[in-house]
PADO-50365 format. One record per atom (N, C-alpha, C): residue in one letter; chain; y, z, x. Coordinates in nm, 2 decimals. Each point is the difference from the previous one (the first is absolute). Layout:
N
+------+------+--------+--------+--------+
| zaro | vose |     py |     pz |     px |
+------+------+--------+--------+--------+
|    A |    A |      Y |      Z |      X |
...
+------+------+--------+--------+--------+
//
This chain:
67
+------+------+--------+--------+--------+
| zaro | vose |     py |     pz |     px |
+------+------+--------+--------+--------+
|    X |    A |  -0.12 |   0.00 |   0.08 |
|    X |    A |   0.12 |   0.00 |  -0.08 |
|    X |    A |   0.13 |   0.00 |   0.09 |
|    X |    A |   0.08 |  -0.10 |  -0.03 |
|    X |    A |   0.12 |   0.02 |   0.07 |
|    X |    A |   0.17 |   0.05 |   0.00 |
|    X |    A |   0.00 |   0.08 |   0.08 |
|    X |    A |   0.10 |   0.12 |  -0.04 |
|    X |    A |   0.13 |  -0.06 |  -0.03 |
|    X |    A |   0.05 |  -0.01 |  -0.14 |
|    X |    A |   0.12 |   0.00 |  -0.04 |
|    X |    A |   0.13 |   0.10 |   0.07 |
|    X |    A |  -0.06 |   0.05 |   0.09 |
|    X |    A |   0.16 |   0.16 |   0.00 |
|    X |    A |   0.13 |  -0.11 |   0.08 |
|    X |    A |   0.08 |   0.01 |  -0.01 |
|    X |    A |   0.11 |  -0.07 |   0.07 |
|    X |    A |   0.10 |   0.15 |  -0.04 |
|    X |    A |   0.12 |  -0.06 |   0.14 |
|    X |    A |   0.09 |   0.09 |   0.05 |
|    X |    A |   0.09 |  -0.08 |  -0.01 |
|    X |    A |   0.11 |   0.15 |  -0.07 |
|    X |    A |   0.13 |  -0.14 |   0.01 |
|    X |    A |   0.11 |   0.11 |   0.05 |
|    X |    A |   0.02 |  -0.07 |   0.10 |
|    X |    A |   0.10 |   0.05 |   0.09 |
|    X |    A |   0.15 |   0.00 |  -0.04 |
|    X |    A |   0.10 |   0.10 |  -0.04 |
|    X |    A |   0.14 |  -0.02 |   0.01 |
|    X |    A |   0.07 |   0.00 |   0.13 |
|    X |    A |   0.08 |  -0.12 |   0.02 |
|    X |    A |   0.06 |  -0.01 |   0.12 |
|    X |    A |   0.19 |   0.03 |  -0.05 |
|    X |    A |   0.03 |   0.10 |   0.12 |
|    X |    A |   0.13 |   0.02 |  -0.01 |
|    X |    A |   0.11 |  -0.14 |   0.04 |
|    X |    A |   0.09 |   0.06 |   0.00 |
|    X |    A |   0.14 |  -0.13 |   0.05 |
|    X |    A |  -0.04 |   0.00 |   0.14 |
|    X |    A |  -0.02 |   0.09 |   0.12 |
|    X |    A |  -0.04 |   0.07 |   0.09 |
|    X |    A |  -0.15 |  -0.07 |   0.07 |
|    X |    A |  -0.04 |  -0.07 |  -0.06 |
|    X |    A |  -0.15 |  -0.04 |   0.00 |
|    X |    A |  -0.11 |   0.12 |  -0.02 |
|    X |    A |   0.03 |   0.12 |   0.01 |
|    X |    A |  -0.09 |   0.13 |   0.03 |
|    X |    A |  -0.06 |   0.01 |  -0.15 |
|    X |    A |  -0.16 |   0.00 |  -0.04 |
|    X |    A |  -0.05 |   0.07 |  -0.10 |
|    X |    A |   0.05 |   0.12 |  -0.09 |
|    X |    A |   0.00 |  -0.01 |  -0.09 |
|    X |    A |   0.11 |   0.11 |  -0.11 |
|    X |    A |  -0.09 |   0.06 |  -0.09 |
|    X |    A |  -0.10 |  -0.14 |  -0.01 |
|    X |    A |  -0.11 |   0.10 |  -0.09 |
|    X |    A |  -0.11 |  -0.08 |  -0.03 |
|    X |    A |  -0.12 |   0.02 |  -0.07 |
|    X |    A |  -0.15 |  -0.08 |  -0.02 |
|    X |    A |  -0.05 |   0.02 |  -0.15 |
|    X |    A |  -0.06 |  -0.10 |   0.01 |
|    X |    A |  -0.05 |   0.05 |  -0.17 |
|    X |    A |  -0.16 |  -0.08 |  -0.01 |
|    X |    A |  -0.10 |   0.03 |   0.04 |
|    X |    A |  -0.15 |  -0.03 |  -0.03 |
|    X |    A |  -0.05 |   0.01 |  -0.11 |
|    X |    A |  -0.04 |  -0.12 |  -0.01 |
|    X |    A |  -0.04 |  -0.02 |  -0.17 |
|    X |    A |  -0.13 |  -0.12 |  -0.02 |
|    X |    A |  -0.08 |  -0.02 |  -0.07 |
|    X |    A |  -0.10 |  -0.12 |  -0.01 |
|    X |    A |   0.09 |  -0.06 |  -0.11 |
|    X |    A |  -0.01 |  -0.15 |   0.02 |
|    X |    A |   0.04 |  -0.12 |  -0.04 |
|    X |    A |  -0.12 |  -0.09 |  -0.01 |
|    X |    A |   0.02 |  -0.05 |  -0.14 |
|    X |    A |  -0.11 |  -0.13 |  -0.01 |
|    X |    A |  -0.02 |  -0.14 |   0.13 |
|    X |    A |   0.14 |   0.00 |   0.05 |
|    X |    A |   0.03 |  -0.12 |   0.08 |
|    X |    A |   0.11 |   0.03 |   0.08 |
|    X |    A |   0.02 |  -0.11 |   0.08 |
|    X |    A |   0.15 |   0.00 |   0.08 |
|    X |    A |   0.13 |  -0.01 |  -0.08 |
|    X |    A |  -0.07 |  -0.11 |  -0.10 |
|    X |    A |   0.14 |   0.00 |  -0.07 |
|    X |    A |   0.05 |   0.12 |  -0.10 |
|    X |    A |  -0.11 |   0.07 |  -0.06 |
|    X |    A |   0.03 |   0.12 |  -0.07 |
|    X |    A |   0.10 |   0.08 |   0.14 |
|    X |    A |  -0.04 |   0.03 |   0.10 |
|    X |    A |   0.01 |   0.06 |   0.14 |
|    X |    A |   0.20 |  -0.04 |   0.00 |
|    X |    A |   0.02 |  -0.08 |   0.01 |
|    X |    A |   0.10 |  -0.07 |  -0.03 |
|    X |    A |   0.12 |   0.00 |  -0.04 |
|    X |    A |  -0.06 |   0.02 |  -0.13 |
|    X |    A |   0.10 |  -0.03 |  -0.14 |
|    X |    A |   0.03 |   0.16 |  -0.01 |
|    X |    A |  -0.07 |   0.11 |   0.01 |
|    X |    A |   0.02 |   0.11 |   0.03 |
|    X |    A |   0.12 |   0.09 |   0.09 |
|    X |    A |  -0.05 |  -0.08 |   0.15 |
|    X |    A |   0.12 |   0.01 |   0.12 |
|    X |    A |   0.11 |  -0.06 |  -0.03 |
|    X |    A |   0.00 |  -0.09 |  -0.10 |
|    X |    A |   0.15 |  -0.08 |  -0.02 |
|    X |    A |   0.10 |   0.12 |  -0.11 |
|    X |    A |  -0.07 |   0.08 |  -0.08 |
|    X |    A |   0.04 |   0.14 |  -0.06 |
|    X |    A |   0.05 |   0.06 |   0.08 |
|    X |    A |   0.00 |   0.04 |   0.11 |
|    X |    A |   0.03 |   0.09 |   0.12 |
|    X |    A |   0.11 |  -0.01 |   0.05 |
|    X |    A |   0.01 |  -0.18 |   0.00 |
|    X |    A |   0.12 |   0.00 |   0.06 |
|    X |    A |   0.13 |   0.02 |  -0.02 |
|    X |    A |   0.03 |   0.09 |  -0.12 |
|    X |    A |   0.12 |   0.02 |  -0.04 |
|    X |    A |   0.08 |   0.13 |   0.08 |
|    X |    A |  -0.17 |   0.05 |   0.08 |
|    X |    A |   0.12 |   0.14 |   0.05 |
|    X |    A |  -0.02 |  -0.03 |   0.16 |
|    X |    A |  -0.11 |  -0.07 |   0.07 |
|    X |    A |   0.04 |  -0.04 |   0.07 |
|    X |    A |   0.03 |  -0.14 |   0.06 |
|    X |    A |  -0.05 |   0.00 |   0.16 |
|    X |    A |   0.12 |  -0.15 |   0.06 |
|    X |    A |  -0.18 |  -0.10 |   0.01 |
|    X |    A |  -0.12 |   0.02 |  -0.03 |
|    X |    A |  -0.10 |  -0.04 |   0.10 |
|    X |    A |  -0.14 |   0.08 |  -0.09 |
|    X |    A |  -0.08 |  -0.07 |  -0.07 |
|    X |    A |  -0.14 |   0.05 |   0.03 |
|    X |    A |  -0.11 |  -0.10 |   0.06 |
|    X |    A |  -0.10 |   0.05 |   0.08 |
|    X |    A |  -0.11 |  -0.05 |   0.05 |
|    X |    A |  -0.14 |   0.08 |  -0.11 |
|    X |    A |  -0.08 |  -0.15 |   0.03 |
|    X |    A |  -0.09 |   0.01 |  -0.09 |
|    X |    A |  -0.12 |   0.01 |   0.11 |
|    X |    A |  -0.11 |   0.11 |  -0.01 |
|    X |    A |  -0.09 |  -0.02 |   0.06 |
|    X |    A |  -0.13 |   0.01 |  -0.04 |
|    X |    A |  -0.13 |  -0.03 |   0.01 |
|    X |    A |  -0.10 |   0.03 |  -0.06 |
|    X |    A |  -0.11 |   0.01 |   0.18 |
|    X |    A |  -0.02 |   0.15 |  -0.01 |
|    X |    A |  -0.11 |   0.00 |   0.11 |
|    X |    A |   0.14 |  -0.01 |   0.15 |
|    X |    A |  -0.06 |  -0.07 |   0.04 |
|    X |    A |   0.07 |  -0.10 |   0.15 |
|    X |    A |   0.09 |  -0.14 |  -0.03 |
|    X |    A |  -0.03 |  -0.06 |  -0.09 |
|    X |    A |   0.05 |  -0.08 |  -0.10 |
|    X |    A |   0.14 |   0.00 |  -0.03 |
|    X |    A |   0.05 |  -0.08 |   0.04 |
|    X |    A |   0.18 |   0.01 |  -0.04 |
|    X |    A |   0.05 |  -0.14 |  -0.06 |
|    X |    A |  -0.01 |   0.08 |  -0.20 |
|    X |    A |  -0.02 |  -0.12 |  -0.09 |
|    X |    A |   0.16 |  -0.04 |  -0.01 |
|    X |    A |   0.10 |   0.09 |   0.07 |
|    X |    A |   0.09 |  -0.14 |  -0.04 |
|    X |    A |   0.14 |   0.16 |   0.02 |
|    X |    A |   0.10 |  -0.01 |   0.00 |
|    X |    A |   0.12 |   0.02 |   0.03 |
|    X |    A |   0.11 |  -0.05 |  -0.14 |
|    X |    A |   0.11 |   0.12 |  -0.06 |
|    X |    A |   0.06 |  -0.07 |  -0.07 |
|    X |    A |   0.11 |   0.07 |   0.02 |
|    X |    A |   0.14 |  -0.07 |   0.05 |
|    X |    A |   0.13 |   0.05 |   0.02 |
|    X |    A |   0.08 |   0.00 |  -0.09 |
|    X |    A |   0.08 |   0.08 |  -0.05 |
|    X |    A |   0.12 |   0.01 |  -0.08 |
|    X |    A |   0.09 |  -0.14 |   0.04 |
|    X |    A |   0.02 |  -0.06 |  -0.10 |
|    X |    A |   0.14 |  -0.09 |   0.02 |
|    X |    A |   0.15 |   0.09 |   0.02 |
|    X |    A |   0.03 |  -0.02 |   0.07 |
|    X |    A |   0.17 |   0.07 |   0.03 |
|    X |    A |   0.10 |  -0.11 |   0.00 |
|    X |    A |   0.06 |   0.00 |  -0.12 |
|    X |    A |   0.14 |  -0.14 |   0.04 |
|    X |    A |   0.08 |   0.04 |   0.11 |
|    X |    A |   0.00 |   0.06 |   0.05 |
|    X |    A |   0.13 |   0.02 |   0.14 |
|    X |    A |  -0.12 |  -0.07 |   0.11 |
|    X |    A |  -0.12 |  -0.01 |  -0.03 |
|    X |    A |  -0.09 |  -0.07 |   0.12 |
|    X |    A |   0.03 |  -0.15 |   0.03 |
|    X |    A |   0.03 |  -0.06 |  -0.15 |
|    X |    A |   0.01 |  -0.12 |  -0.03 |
|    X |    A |   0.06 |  -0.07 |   0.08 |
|    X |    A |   0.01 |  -0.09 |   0.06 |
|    X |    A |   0.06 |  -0.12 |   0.10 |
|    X |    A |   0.05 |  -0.12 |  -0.08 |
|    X |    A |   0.11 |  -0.03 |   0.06 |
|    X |    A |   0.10 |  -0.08 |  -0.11 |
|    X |    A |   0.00 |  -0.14 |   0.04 |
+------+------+--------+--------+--------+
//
């Protein structure tokens, strides 16, 4: 049987970890759509399952934006 647990990492403005949340997920994209909830408090979550690093999702910042 294959382990659903994924980690979802909060990333500060700072790069430094802020906080984690371990949870089973049907899939990556469940995994996903979840970390994309997160990002309203902070700058960055990382998605991982295992050793597995399903994917990275950054906060849009308009002051980032390039003109």
């Amino acid at each position: 049987m294959e382990d659903r647990t994924y980690r979802l990492y909060e990333v500060g403005a700072d790069g430094r970890i802020r906080g984690a949340l371990s949870r089973s997920f049907a899939d990556d994209a469940e995994a996903l759509a979840e970390a994309g909830h997160l990002l309203t408090d902070v700058s960055a979550v990382e998605i991982w399952q295992t050793d597995r690093m399903v994917g990275r999702l950054d906060r849009y910042e308009p002051s980032q934006a390039t003109a």
